[in-house]
C-alpha positions in Angstrom: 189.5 64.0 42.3 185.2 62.9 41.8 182.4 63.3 43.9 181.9 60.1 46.2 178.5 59.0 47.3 177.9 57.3 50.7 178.9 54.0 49.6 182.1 54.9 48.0 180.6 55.1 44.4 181.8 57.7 41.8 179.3 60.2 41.2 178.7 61.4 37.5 176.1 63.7 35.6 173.8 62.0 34.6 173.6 59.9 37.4 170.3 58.9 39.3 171.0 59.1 42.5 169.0 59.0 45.9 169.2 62.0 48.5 168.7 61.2 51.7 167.7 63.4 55.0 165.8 64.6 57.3 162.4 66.2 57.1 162.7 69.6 59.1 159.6 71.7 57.8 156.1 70.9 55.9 153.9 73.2 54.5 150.3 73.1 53.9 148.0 72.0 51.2 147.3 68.6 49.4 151.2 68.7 48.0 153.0 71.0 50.2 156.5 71.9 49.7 159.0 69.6 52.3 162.7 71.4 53.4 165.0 68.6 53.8 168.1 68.7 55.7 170.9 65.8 54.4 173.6 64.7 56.8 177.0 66.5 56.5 175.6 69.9 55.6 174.2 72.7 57.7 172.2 73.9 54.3 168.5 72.4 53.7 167.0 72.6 50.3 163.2 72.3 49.4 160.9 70.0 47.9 157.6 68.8 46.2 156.1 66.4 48.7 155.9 64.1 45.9 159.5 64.3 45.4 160.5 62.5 48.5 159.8 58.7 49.7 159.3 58.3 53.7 160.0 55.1 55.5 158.0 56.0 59.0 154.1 55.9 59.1 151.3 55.2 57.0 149.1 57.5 57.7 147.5 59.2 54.2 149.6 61.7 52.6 151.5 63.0 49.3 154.3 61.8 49.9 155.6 57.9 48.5 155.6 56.2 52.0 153.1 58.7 53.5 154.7 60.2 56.3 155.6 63.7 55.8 156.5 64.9 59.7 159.0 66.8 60.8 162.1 64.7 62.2 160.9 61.9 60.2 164.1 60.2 57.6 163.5 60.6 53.6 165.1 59.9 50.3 164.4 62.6 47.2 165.2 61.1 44.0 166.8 63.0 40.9 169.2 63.6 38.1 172.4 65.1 38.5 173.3 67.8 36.7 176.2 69.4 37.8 178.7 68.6 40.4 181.0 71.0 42.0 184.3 70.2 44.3 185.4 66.5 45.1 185.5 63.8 47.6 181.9 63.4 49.7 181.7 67.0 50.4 181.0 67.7 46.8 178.1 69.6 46.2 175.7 67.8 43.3 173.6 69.7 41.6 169.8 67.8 41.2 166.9 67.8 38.7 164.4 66.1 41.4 162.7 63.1 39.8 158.6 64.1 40.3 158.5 68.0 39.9 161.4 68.9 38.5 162.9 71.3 40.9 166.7 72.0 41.5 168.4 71.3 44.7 171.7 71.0 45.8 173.1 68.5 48.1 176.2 67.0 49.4 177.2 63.9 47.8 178.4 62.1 50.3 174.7 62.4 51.7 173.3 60.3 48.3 173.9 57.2 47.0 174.0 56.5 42.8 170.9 54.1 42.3 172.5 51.1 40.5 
């Protein structure tokens, strides 16, 4: 059986696919690293400020979308690179788009950009 995005969608490697979730720590600085939290998973993972687009606020800030507050929804876009398990629960493995990092995430909480 494949990994299934939110919409249904087979997901592959090599994929692009958006992440989304909730914002539920920032740190400090002028790029500070954002912990994300994507529906149907109790596990966060991290990111470059840059790596995530917000859809609340416009005050200034690193992030596309400028609003990098805790509780606030976001997308963090990326490669896939691995993908482990089946059905939505899968776990993808993600090159992030901006910085590069690797997170892992669900993939019935992303959705293959097509």
């Amino acid at each position: 059986m494949a990994a299934f995005d939110l919409k249904g969608h087979t997901v592959n490697i090599g994929d692009q696919i958006s992440i989304i979730g909730v914002i539920t720590a920032v740190g400090s600085g002028s790029n500070p690293t954002v912990t994300v939290q994507p529906p149907l998973s109790a596990n966060t993972f991290t990111v470059n400020a840059q790596d995530i687009t917000t859809y609340e606020g416009t005050a200034p800030g690193p992030a596309r979308g400028n609003s990098v507050i805790v509780g606030n929804d976001c997308t963090t876009t990326g490669i896939v690179t691995g993908i482990s398990g089946s059905g939505n629960t899968a776990t993808l493995t993600v090159q992030a788009a901006v910085s590069g990092d690797v997170i892992s995430a669900p993939s019935g909480a992303s959705y293959v950009n097509q």
